[in-house]
N, C-alpha and C positions, 0 to 999 in steps of 0.2 A: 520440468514444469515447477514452477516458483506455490509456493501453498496456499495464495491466494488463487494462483488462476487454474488447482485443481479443486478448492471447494467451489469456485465458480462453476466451470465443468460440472460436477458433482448439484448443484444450485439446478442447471440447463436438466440436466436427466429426470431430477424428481421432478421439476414440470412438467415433462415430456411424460415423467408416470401418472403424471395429476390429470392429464389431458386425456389418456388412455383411460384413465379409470371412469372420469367423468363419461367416455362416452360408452364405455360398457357399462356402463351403469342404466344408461338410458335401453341398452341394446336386453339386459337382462332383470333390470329390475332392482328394488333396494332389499332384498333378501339380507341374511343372517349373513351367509359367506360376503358380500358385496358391502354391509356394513363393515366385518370385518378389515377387507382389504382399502374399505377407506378408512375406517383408522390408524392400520398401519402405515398408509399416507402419509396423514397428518402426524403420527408419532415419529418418520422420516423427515418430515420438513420441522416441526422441533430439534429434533437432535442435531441438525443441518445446522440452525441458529444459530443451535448454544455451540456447537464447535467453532461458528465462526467469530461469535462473539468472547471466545474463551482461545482462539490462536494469538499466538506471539505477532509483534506487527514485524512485517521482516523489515531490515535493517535500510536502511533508507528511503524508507516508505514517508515521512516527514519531508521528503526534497532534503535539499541541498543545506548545508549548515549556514547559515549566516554569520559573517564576520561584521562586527561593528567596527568603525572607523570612526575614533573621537574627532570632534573639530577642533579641540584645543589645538594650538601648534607644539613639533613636536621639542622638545630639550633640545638646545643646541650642542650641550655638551657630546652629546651622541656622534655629532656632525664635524670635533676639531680636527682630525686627522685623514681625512678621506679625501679622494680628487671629485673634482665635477666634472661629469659625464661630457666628454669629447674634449673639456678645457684643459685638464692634469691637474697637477698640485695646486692646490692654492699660491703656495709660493713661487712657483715657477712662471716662467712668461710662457704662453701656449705655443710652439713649434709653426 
């Protein structure tokens, strides 16, 4: 698994403890212990954050690179020596 899609993962479970707690909370009341276990919730789902706002982005997460292609035409100088594609040499008559 890539690290983005285990903090995901990890994202799905502390909701699943948020849901839980929400409803034992209803089931037992907001006592001392039941405060506690909801702030250590909320101090889970911070530190979830800032991990994922502090990981590395992995490595082509951005897409694809783009290549720019000038419209200038290109130097012909580049082109004196070379055949065209199915014709042959320039100097030659094509076969």
């Amino acid at each position: 698994m890539s690290l983005d899609e285990e903090l995901t993962a990890a994202q799905r479970c502390l909701e699943d403890l948020t849901r839980s707690v929400n409803r034992l909370e209803r089931r037992v009341g907001a006592g001392l212990e039941m405060r506690r276990v909801r702030s250590d919730t909320d101090h889970l789902k911070e530190s979830l954050s800032l991990l994922r706002a502090s990981s590395p982005e992995p490595p082509g997460a951005g897409g694809p690179e783009l290549v720019l292609i000038p419209e200038t035409p290109y130097d012909r100088e580049l082109w004196t020596d070379v055949d065209d594609e199915g014709l042959g040499a320039r100097d030659r008559r094509a076969p």
